[in-house]
N, C-alpha and C positions, 0 to 999 in steps of 0.2 A: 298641350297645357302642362304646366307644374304640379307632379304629385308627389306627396310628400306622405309619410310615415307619421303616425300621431306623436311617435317620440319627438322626433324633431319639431314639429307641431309646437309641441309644449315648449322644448327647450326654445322655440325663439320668442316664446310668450316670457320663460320665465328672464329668461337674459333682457330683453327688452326695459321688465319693470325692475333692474337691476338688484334681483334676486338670486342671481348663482353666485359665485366666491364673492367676497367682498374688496372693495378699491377705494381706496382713501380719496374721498370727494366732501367739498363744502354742503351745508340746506342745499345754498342757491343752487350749485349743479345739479344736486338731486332732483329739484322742481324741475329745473328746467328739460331735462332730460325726460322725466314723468308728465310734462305740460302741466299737472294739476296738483294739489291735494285738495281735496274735498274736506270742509270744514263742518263738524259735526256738535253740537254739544256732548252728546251722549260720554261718560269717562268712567264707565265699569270699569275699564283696568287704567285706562289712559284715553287721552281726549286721540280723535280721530287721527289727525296733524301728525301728533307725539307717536303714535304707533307705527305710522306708512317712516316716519323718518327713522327714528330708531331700528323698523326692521331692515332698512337698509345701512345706516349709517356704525348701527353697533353702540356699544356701552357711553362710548364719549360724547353722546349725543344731547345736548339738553334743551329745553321748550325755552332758554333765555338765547340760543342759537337762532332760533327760529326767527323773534321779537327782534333782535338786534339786525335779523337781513330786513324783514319788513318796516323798521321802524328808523332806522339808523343808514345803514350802509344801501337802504333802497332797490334792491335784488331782485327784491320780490313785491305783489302787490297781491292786495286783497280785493277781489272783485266778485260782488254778490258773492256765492256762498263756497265760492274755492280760492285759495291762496294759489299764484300766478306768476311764472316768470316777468320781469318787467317786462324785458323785451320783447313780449306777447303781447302787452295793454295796446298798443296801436290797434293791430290785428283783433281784438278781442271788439276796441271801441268800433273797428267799420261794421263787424257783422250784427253787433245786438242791437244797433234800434233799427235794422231790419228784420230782427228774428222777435222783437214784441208783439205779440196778439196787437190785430187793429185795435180791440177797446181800452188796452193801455194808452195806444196813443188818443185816442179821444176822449181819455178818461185827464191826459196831461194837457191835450189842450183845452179843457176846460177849468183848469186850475194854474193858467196861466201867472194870474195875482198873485198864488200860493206860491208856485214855482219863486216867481221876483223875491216875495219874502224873505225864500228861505236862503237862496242867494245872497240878496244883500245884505244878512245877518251874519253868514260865515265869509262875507266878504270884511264886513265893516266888526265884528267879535272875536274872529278868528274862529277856529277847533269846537267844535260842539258836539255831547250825544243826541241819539234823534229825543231824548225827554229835556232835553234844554232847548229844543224848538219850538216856539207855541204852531198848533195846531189852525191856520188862517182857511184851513180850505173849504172851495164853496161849494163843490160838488164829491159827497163824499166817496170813496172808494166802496163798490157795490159787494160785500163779503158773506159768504156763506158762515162765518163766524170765525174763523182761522184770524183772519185779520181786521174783526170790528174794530174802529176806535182807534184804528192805527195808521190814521192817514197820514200823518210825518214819516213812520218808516217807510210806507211804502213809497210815499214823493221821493223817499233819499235813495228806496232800492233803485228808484225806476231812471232818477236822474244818475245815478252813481254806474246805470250800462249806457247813460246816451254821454256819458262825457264830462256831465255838468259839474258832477261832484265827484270827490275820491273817497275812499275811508284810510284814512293816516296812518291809524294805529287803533288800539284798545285800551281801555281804562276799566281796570278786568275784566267782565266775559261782554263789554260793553262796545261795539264799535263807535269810532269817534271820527267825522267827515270833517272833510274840509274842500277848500275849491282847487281843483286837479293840479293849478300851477303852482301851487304848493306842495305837492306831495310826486308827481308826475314830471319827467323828466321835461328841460326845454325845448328838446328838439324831439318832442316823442311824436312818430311819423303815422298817421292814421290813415291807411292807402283805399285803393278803390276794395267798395266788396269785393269784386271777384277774385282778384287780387289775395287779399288778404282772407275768403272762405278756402281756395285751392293751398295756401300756405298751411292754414292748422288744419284742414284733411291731411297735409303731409306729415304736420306735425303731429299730430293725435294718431296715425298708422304708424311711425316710427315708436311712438312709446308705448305698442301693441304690442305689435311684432307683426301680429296677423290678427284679422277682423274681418268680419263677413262684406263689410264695404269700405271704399276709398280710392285711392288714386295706385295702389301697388300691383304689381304681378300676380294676376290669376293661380289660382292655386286648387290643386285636389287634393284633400286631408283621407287618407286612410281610416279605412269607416266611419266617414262622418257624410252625411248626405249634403248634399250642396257643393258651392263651390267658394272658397275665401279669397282675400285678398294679402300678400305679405310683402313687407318694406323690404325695397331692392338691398338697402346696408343688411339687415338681418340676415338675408341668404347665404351673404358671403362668409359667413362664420358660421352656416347650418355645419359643415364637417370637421370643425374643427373642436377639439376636445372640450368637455362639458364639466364642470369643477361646482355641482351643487351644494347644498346646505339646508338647513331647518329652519324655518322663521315661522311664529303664528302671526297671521293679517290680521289689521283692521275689514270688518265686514262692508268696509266702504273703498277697502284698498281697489285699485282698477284691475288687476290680476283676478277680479273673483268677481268685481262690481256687475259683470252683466253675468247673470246665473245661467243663460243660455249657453252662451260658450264656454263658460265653466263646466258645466255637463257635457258639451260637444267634447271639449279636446281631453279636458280632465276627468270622466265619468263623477264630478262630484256634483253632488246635490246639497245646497245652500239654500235656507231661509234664515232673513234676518228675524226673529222673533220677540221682540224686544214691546212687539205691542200686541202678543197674545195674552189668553191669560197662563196664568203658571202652569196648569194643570195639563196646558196643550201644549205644552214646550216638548220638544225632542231633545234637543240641542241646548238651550238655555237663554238666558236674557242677552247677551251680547255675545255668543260666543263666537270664537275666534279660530277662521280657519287655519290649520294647520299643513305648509308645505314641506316637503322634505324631495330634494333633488327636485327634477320635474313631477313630482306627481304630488296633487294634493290628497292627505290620507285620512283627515281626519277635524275636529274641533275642539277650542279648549274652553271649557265652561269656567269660568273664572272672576273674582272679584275683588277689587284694592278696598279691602276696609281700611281706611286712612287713619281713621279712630284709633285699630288695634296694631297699626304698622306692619300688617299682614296680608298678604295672598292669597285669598281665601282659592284655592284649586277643588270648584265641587264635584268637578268628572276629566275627564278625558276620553272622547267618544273616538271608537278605533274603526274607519268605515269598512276597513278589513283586520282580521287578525295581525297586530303586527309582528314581524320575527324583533327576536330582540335587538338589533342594532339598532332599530328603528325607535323602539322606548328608549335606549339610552339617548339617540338624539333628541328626540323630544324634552327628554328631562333634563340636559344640559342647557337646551334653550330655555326650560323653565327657570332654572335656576338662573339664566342669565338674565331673564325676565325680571324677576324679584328682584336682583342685586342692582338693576340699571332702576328700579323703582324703589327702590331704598327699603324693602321691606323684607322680612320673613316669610315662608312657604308654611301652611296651614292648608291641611288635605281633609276633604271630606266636608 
């Protein structure tokens, strides 16, 4: 079996989420290369999206980049709550109405009318938000409270993974559906499950590197118990020279998204905190993990007061003492922070 050294470990984590030197790429490549970003509201410093592409793509980066692949040049698509290469949505559409809970589906086939509805309103209206659809259904959605009263979004989530509907674009923090052959390419290929579940285990393990399961080469990590899995591409540049840098993540970036293996390979320890109360924060309301080379060292507590065109920087938590190269990189990313968000640095 393949055993591997935690450094390398790491570095084929962090090369994978195309976090070591930087390489002049479009959004689109970025997505597709990452399979996902995960779309968040939350924008303590910056909205989810805006963070994972910026810390990859650098200063010339901006969120009308983004809106022009998804909206315009069609690159990318948005599907339920992550933004997606297109050339994924085939693949994406065979696996989810096998992967809904039975009482989604019994919950759509009894709101068949509703279903018709809502179809032949974005068929025959065109573009719609889900509050310009009237609410027809007869059997309402059974909600713990998350989703009272919101039986049009959820008809639009549930039809928008079986195919039925796409979401086009936004009209600001609004998604806005329509019927997929409008928005969805003509010849978009939707293969058999198994087909298309064996494609994105390949594709979600290549924009890993290495994950505790999937389709890649068995692997033994250097004090980490168990055993992984790592993409056959990855390997082949485990020996060849590692060119890192400083970025702080979104706490939703997939480099840190699963806290387990964020502790296996990188000993760091990550809570999102953003719904405790203040007084039991460590770290802070959104803070923001901080990489430098392969190892993750630390968080940045951080806030865009937009009001005052300032950065508010309330800490920067050091999970080890750092020597000083390591503060000056950090605080040149900060500063690059601020200037790509158009404001001034305010400490404390």
């Amino acid at each position: 079996m393949l055993r591997l050294e935690r450094e390398a470990a790491r570095r084929i984590a962090v090369r994978a989420q195309l976090l070591d030197a930087r390489h002049a790429r479009s959004v689109a490549e970025v997505v597709d290369e990452l399979t996902l970003l995960q779309v968040d509201p939350t924008a303590a410093v910056a909205p989810s999206v805006d963070l994972v592409l910026w810390s990859r793509l650098g200063e010339g980066y901006e969120h009308s980049d983004l809106t022009f692949a998804l909206e315009t040049e069609r690159s990318l698509a948005e599907l339920s709550s992550y933004v997606r290469a297109m050339d994924d949505i085939g693949l994406l559409l065979a696996v989810a109405p096998h992967d809904l809970h039975p009482t989604i589906h019994e919950w759509l086939a009894a709101n068949q009318r509703f279903r018709a509805d809502v179809l032949g309103l974005l068929d025959a209206e065109g573009a719609r938000t889900a509050a310009e659809i009237p609410d027809t259904c007869e059997v309402p959605w059974a909600s713990s409270g998350w989703n009272n009263d919101k039986n049009v979004n959820r008809l639009l989530e549930v039809l928008t993974l079986m195919g039925d509907v796409a979401i086009t674009g936004r009209r600001g923090k609004l998604r806005v559906y329509d019927l997929p052959e409008r928005v969805y390419p003509g010849d978009l290929d939707v293969p058999a499950y198994d087909d298309a579940r064996a494609a994105l285990d390949r594709r979600e393990l290549a924009a890993l590197g290495i994950a505790r399961s999937g389709p890649g080469e068995e692997a033994i990590v250097e004090g980490c118990a168990g055993s992984w899995r790592v993409d056959p591409d990855a390997l082949l540049a485990v020996d060849s020279a590692f060119a890192g840098r400083c970025a702080f993540l979104s706490p939703f970036d997939r480099l840190v998204h699963d806290r387990e293996r964020a502790l296996d390979l990188f000993d760091f320890e990550y809570v999102l905190e953003m719904y405790k109360p203040a007084a039991s924060r460590r770290w802070g309301y959104f803070a923001l993990p901080v990489l430098l080379g392969d190892r993750l060292v630390g968080k940045l507590d951080a806030k865009a007061d937009r009001k005052a065109g300032v950065l508010r920087v309330h800490a920067l938590h050091e999970d080890l003492p750092w020597e000083p190269e390591v503060g000056d990189a950090v605080e040149a990313e900060l500063v690059a922070l601020a200037d790509w968000l158009g404001m001034g640095l305010a400490r404390g």
